[in-house]
N, C-alpha and C positions, 0 to 999 in steps of 0.2 A: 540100944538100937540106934543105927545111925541113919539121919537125914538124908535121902537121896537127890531131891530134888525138890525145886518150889515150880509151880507155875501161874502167873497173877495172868487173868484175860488171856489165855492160852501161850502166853512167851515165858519161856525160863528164866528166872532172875537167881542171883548170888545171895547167898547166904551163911557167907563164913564168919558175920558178924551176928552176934546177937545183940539187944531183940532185933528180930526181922523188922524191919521199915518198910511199911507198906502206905501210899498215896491216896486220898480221898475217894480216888477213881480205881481201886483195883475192886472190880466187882465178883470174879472169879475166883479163887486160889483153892491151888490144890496141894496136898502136901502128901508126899511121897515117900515112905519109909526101905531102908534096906530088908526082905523080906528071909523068914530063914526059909533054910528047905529039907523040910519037915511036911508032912503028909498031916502030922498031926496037931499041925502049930495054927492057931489062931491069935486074936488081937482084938484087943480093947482102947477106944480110945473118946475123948471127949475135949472139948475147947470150954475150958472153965472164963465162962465171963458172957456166954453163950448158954452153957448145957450142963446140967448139973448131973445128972444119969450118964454113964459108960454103955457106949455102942458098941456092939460087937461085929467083925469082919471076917471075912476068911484074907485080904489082903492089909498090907499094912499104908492102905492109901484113905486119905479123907480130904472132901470137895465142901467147901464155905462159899456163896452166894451172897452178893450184898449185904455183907455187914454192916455194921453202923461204925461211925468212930470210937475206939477205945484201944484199953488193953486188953491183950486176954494170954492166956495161957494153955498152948496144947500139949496134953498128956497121953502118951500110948503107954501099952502095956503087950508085952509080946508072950501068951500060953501054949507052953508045953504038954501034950495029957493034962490040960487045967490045972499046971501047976507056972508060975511065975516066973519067969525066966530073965524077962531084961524092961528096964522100963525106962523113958525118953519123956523131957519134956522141952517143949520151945517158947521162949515169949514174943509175942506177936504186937507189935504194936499199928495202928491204922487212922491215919490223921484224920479229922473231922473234917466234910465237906462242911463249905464256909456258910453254906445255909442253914447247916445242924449248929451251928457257933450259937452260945446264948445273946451274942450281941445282934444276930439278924436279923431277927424279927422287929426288935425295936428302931434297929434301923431302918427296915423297910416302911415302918409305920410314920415314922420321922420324914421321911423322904414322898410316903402318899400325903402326909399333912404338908409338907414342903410345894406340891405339885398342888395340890387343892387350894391353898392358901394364894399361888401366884396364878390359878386361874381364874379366882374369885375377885382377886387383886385385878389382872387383867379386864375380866368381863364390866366391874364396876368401874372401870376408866372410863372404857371402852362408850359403856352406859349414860356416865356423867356427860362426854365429850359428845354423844349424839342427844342428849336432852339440850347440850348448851347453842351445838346446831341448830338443833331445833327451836329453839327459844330465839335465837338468832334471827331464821327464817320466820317466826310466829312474827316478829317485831314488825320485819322489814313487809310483811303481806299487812300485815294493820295501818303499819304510816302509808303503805303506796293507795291502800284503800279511802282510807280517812282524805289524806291531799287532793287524790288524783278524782278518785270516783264520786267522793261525796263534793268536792267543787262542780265538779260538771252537772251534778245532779241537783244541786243548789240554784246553780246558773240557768238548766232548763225550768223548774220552776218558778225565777224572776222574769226570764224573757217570754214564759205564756203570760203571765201578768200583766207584764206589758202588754201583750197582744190584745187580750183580753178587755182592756179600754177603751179598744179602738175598731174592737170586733165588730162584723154585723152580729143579730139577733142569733138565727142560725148555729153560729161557728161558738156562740158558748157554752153549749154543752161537751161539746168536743174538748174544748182547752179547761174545761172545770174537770172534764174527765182525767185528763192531762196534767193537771194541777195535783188534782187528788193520787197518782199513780208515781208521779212522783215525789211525791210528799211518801206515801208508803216504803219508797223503794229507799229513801233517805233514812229513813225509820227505822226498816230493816238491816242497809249498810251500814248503821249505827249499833245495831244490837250482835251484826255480826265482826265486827272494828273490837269490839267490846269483848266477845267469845275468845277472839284468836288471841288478843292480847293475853300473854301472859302475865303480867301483873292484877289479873282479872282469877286466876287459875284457885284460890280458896272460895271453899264452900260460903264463908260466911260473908264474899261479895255477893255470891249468889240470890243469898237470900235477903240480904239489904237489900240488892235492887229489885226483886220479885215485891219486897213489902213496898218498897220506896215505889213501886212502877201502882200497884195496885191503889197504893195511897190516895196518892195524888187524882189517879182515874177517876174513884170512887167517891170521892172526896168534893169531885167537881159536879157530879148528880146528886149527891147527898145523900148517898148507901152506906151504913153502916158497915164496917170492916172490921175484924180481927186477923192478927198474924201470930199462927201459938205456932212456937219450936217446940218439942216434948223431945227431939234427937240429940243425942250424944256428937256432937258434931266432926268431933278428933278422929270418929273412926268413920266419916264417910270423904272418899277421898274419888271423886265424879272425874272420867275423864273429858277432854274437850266435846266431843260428840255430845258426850251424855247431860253437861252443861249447856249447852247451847240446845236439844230439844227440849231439856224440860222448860229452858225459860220460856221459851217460844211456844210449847203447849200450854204455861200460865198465861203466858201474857196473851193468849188466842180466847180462853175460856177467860180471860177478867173481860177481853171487847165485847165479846158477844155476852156477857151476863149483862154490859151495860147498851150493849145495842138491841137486845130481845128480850132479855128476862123478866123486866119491869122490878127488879126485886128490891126492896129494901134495904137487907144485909147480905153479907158474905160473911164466911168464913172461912180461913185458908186452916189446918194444922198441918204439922208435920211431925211425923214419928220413929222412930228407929225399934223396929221388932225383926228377931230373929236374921240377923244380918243384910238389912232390907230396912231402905229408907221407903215410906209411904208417906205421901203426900196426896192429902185430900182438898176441893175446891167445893163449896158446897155454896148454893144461895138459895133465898126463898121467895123466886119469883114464881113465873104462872107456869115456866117447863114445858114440856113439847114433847112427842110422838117420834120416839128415834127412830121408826122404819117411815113415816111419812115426811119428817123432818131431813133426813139425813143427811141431803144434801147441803139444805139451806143453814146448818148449824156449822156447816166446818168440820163434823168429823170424821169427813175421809183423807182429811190434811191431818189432825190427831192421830188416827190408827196409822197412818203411813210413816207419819215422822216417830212414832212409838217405835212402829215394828224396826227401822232402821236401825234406831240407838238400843233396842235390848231396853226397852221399855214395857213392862205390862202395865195395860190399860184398861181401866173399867169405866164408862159413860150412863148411869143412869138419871134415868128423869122422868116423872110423870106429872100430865096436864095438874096446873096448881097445885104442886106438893115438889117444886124446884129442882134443880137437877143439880147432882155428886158427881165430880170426876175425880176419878181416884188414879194414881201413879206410883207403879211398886218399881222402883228401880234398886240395881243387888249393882253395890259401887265394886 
C-alpha cells in the first residue's frame, strides 16, 4: 500500500523521507493511505509504540492526537474477502517536548531552589539592614534623651532647690511637689534611656536589673528578698515593648509592696512552662481589697500597660495573707 498523504495540525507535510520527522508540537497527524477500489476491501491498522491490538476500518486513513515523544511504528494491512492482500509500514519518529526531557524537572527544581535561595538571601539583607537602622535610630533617641532631657530635668530639680531656701512657708509644698515629680520623671527617663538602648536588648540584663532594682529597694527597709530564675533563658527572646512593661510592672509592684504592704519578705520566681515565661511577685504583707483598693494600688497602670504589650496578668491579694502578681508573657 502506498502513503498518500500526511497531515500534522491540519497542513500537509512531505514525506518522501523515512522515518517521518515529526516536531514536539505536531499534535494532530493524520495518515492517509492509497485506498483500493474494491467493494469488498477493508483494513487493519495499528501504531506499534501506541497500540498493541489491530483496528479495523472500512478506509485506509488513521488520526493520532497528542502523542508523547518517541518512536513508533505504523502498520496497515489492506483485506480482500479477508484475505491479505498488501501490507505497509511507516516509522514515525516525534521529538520530545523539552518539558517531557528527563533533565526538566531537575531543572526546574534547581532553578525554584535558585529563586528561593535569592529571595531568602534578599529578605535577610534586607532584615539585617533595617535592624541596623534601627539599632541606629535606638542609639541616637537614648543619647538625645539621656543629654538633652535628663539635663533639663536635672536642672529643674536643682533650681526648685534653690527656691525652696528661700521660700515662704506656703510655696513649699508646691516646689517639694515639684521636686518630687521631677525626681520621678528622671527616674522614669532613666528606665526608658535604658529600654531603648540596644545594648540593653538580652534578657539576662533584664533580669539583673529587676534583681539589682529590687535589692537595693528592699534592702533599704530590711525586707527579705529572693530572686529564683528556674527559665531556660536562651529560648526567651522579649521584644523592646515587652522589656520595658514588665520592668515597669516589677518595679511598680516592688514600690508599692514597700510603700503599703508593710511586708517582711518578697519573693520574686521566674519560670519557663509551656512556651511562656511566668513571672511571679509575691510578699507577705497585710494585702488589700482589689475592688475597694483599686485605685489606690496602681492597678489600673498594671492592666493597661499589660494589655498594651500582650501581657497576661493576674493581681491577687487578700487582707493579711499578701498579695501575688503574676505575669504570663509568650516571647
Amino acid at each position: 500500500m502506498r502513503l498518500q498523504k500526511v497531515l500534522v495540525n491540519g497542513k500537509e507535510i512531505s514525506f518522501t523521507k523515512q522515518p517521518i520527522s515529526l516536531t514536539a508540537g505536531a499534535h494532530d497527524i493524520i495518515l492517509e493511505f492509497a485506498s483500493q477500489k474494491r467493494d469488498s476491501a477493508s483494513y487493519l491498522y495499528r501504531l506499534k509504540g501506541l497500540e498493541t491490538s489491530w483496528i479495523s476500518s472500512q478506509y485506509p486513513v488513521a488520526r493520532y492526537q497528542d502523542l508523547t515523544g518517541g518512536s513508533y511504528k505504523f502498520e496497515i494491512k489492506c483485506l480482500i474477502h479477508k484475505k491479505l492482500t498488501s501490507y505497509s509500514k511507516i516509522e514515525i519518529i516525534k521529538k520530545k517536548a523539552f518539558w517531557n526531557e528527563i533533565w526538566f524537572i531537575p531543572a526546574i527544581l534547581l532553578y525554584a531552589l535558585i529563586v528561593i535561595g535569592v529571595g531568602i538571601y534578599l529578605f535577610l539583607l534586607y532584615d539585617f539592614r533595617q535592624k541596623l537602622r534601627m539599632q541606629s535610630v535606638r542609639n541616637q533617641i537614648a543619647a538625645d534623651l539621656h543629654d538633652e532631657v535628663g539635663s533639663n530635668l536635672n536642672s529643674i530639680a536643682i533650681f526648685v532647690e534653690i527656691l525652696r531656701k528661700n521660700a515662704p512657708a506656703n510655696m513649699l509644698p508646691i516646689l517639694e511637689k515639684i521636686i518630687e515629680n521631677s525626681t520621678e520623671s528622671v527616674t522614669l527617663m532613666q528606665d526608658t534611656v535604658w529600654t531603648i538602648n540596644p545594648k540593653n536588648d538580652s534578657i539576662y540584663k533584664l533580669f539583673d536589673r529587676m534583681n539589682s532594682f529590687a535589692s537595693q529597694l528592699l534592702a533599704g527597709k530590711d525586707i527579705a528578698f529572693d530572686f529564683t530564675v528556674h527559665a531556660d533563658l536562651k529560648k526567651v527572646n522579649f521584644t523592646m515593648d515587652q522589656r520595658k512593661s514588665v520592668y515597669l510592672i516589677y518595679k511598680e509592684a516592688i514600690n508599692n509592696i514597700v510603700k503599703h504592704a508593710e511586708a517582711t519578705k518578697v519573693n520574686v520566681t521566674i519560670d519557663w512552662q509551656k512556651d511562656t515565661l511566668k513571672i511571679l511577685i509575691e510578699d507577705n504583707g497585710k494585702g488589700f481589697d482589689t475592688n475597694t483598693n483599686y485605685e489606690g494600688n496602681g492597678l489600673h497602670n498594671f492592666k493597661e500597660r499589660a494589655l498594651d504589650s500582650d501581657i497576661a496578668l493576674i493581681i491577687e491579694s487578700e487582707k493579711e495573707k499578701g498579695t501575688r502578681i503574676k505575669m504570663s508573657v509568650e516571647p
